[in-house]
C-alpha positions as CSV (number, residue, x, y, z in Angstrom):
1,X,0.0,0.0,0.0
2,X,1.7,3.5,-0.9
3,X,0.4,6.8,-1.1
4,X,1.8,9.9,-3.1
5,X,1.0,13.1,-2.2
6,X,1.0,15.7,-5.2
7,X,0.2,18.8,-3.0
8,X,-2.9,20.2,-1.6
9,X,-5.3,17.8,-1.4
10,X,-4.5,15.5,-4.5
11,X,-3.3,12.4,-3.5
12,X,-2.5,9.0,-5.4
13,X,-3.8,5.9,-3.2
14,X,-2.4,2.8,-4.4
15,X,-3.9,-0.8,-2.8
16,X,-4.9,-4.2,-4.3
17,X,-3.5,-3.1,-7.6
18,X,-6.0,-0.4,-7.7
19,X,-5.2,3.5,-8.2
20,X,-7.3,5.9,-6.2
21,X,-6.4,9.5,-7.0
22,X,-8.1,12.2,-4.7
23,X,-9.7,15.5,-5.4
24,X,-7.2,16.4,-9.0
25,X,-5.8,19.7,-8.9
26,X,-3.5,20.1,-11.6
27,X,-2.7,23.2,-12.4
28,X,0.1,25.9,-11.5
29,X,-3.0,28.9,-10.9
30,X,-6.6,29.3,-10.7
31,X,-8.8,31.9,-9.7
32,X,-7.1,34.1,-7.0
33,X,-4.6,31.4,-6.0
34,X,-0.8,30.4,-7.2
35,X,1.0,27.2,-6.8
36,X,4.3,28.8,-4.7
37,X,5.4,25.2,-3.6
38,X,6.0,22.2,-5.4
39,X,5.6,21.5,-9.3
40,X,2.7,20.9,-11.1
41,X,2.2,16.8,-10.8
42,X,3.5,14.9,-14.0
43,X,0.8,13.6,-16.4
44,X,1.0,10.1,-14.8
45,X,-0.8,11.8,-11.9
46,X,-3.9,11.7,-13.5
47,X,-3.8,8.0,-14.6
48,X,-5.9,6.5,-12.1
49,X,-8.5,3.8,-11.8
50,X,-11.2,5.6,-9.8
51,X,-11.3,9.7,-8.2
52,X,-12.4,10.8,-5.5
53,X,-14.0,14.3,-5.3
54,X,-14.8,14.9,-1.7
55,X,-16.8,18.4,-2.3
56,X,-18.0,20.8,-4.8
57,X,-14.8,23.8,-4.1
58,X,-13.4,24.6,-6.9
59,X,-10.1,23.4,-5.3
60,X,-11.3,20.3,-4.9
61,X,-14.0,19.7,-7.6
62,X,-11.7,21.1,-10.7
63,X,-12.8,20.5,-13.6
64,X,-9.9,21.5,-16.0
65,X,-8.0,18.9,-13.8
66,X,-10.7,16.4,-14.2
67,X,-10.4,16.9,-18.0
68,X,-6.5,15.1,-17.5
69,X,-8.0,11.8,-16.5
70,X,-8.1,9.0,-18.8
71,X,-11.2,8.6,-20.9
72,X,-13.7,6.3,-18.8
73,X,-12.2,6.5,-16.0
74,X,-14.8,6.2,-12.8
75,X,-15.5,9.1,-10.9
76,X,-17.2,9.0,-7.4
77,X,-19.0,12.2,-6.1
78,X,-21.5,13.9,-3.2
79,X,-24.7,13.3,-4.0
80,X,-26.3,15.6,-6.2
81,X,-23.2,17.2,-7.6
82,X,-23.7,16.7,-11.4
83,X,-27.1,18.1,-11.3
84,X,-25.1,21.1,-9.1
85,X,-22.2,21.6,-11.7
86,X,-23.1,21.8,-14.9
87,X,-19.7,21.5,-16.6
88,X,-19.0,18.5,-15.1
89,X,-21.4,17.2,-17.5
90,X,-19.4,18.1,-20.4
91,X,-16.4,16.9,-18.9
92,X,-18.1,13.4,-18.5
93,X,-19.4,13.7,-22.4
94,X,-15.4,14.8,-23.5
95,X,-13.2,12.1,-21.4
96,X,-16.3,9.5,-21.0
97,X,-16.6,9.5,-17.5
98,X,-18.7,6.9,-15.3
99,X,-19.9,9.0,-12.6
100,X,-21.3,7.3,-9.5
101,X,-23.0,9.8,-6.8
102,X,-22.9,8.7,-3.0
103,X,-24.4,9.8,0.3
104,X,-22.4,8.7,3.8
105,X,-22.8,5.2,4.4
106,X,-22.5,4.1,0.5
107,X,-20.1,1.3,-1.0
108,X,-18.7,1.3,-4.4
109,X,-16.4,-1.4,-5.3
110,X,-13.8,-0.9,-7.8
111,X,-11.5,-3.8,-8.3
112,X,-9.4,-5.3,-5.1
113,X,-10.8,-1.8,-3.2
114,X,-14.0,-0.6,-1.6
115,X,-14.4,3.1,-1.3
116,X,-16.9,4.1,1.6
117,X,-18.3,7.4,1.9
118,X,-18.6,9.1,5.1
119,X,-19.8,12.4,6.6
120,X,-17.5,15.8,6.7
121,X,-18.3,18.9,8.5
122,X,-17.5,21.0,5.9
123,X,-19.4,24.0,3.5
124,X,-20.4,21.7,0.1
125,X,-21.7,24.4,-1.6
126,X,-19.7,25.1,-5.4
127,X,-19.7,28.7,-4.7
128,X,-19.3,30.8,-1.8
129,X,-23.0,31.9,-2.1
130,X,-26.2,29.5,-2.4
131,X,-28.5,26.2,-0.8
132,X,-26.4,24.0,1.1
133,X,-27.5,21.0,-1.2
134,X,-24.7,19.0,-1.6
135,X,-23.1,17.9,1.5
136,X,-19.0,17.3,1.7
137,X,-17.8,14.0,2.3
138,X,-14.7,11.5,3.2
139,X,-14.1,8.4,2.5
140,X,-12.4,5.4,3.6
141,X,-10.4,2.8,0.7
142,X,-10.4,-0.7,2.2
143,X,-8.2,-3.1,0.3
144,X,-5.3,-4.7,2.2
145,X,-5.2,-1.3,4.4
146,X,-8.1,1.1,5.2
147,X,-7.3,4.9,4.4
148,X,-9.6,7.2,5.3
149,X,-9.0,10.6,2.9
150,X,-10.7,13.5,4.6
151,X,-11.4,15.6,2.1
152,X,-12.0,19.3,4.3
153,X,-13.5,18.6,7.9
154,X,-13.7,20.0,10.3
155,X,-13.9,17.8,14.1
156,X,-17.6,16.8,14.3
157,X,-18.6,14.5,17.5
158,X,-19.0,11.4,15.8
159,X,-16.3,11.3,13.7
160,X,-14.5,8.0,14.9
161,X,-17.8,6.2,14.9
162,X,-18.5,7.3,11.3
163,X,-14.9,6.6,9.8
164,X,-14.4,3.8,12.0
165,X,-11.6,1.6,12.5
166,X,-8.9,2.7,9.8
167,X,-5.1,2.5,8.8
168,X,-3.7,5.5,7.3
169,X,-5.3,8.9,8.0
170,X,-4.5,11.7,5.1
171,X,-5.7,15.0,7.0
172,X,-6.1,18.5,6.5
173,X,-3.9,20.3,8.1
174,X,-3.9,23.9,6.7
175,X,-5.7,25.6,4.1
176,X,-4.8,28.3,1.2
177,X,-4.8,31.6,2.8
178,X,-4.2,33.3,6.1
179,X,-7.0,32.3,8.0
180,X,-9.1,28.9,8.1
181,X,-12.8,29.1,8.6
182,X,-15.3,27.0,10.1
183,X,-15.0,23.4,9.2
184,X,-11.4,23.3,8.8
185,X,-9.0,21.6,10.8
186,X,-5.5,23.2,11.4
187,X,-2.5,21.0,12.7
188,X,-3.7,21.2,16.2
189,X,-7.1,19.5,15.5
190,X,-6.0,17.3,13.0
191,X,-4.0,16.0,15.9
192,X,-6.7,15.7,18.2
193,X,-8.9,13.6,14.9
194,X,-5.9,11.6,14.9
195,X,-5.9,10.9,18.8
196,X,-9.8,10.1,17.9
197,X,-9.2,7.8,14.5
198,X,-5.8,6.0,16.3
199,X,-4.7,4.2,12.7
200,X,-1.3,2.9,12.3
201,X,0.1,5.6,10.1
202,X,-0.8,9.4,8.8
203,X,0.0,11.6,6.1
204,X,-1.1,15.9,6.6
205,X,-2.2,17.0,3.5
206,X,-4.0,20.3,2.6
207,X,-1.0,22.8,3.1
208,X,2.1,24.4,1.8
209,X,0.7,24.7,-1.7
210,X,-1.5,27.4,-3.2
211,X,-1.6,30.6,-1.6
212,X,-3.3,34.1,-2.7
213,X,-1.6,35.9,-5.4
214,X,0.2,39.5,-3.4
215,X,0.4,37.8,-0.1
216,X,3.3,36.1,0.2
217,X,4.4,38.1,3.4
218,X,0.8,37.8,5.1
219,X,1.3,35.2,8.0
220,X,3.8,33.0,6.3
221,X,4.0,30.7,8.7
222,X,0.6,29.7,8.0
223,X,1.5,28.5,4.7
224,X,5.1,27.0,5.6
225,X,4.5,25.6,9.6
226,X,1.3,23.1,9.4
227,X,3.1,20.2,8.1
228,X,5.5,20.4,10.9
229,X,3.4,21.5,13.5
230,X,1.5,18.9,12.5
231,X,4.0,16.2,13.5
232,X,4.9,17.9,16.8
233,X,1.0,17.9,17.9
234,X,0.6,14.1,16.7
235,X,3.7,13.5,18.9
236,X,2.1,14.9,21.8
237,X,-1.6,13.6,21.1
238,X,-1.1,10.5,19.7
239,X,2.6,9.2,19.8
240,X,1.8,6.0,18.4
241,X,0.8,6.9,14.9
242,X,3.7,7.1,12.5
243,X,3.3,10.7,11.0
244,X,4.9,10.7,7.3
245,X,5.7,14.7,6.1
246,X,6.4,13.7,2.2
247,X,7.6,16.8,-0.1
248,X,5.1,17.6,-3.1
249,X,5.4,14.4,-5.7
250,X,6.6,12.3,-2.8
251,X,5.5,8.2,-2.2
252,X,5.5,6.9,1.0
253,X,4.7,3.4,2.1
254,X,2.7,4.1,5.4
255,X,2.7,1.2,8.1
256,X,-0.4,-0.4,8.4
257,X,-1.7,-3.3,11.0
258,X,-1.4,-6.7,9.7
């Protein structure tokens, strides 16, 4: 089982022969936002056998990226999110995509993997304004490990019963700008979800890759110090999981119970 961490939260899950890659974001700008660490992931980035989006953000629901993937490849989304994004539809007529929609609690099994949704506190909406109509998710890969992928979350009560018993925990730990809102988890919660989850191993993800365009020398430290921080909170929460810190492009072969 390895995972590859292409910066913010894109990620390359691979278990049981099977390539799960996480929320695409493949580009060096978008919007108000500039990639200032890390390159722009290779084109075998976006081979994959199944992606995950976990919400409808533009960071995370891309569709330029999504318009990389191989033609046919499956794509697993929220509930109610093509109806809610309109270009995706014409992304999934151009690259002939198999779009399966999923609430929290749903199964889809793609090869030697399951992918299991489950909840997120997190804003789902595709812009900043709107219904709330299409909730964010996580979701946990079981093959020979279980890695739960976060998405954005923030720490919601019953998040260890809903993820439940996992392996590897890839976590937000940061954002892309100076200050995280609600339903966000900075390195000091994402310690305290890891305390909660207690898998094996853990990968921060979700920092130290896009920031605002003109802001370089706005709180730096929040774009350069969650990884690490990250690590030094785990330490003190939950000094039994192996925290991994991989540089952008970076695979790591997290240790998982057996």
């Amino acid at each position: 089982m390895e995972v590859t961490w292409w910066g913010h939260a894109t990620c390359t899950i691979e278990d049981s022969g099977v390539r799960v890659l996480t929320d695409p974001l493949f580009v060096r700008r978008f919007a108000h936002l500039r990639r200032r660490s890390g390159a722009v992931p290779p084109a075998s980035a976006a081979l994959a056998d199944v992606v995950l989006v976990s919400h409808l953000h533009s960071d995370h629901l891309h569709l330029p990226s999504l318009a990389r993937v191989a033609c046919g490849t499956r794509l697993i989304v929220p509930e109610g999110t093509v109806r809610a994004v309109p270009g995706l539809r014409v992304v999934r007529r151009m690259r002939e995509l198999r779009i399966t929609e999923v609430a929290p609690g749903d199964a889809v099994r793609i090869g030697g993997v399951t992918v299991r949704a489950v909840p997120a506190e997190h804003d789902g909406r595709r812009l900043p304004v709107g219904p709330q109509r299409v909730p964010a998710l996580g979701y946990v890969v079981e093959g020979e490990a279980r890695t739960y992928f976060a998405g954005d979350t923030g720490l919601f009560e019953e998040m260890a019963k809903e993820v439940g018993p996992v392996d590897v925990a890839l976590l937000p730990v940061g954002g892309w700008g100076p200050h995280l809102g609600p339903g966000h988890l900075n390195a000091a919660r994402a310690a305290e979800a890891l305390a909660r989850l207690a898998p094996r191993s853990a990968v921060p993800v979700h920092w130290g890759t896009f920031w605002p365009i003109g802001m370089d020398g706005v709180r730096p430290h929040e774009f350069h110090s969650p990884g690490s921080e990250f690590v030094r909170q785990a330490a003190l929460l939950a000094p039994d999981v192996a925290v991994h810190l991989p540089a952008h492009g970076e695979r790591v072969l997290p240790e998982v119970r057996r």
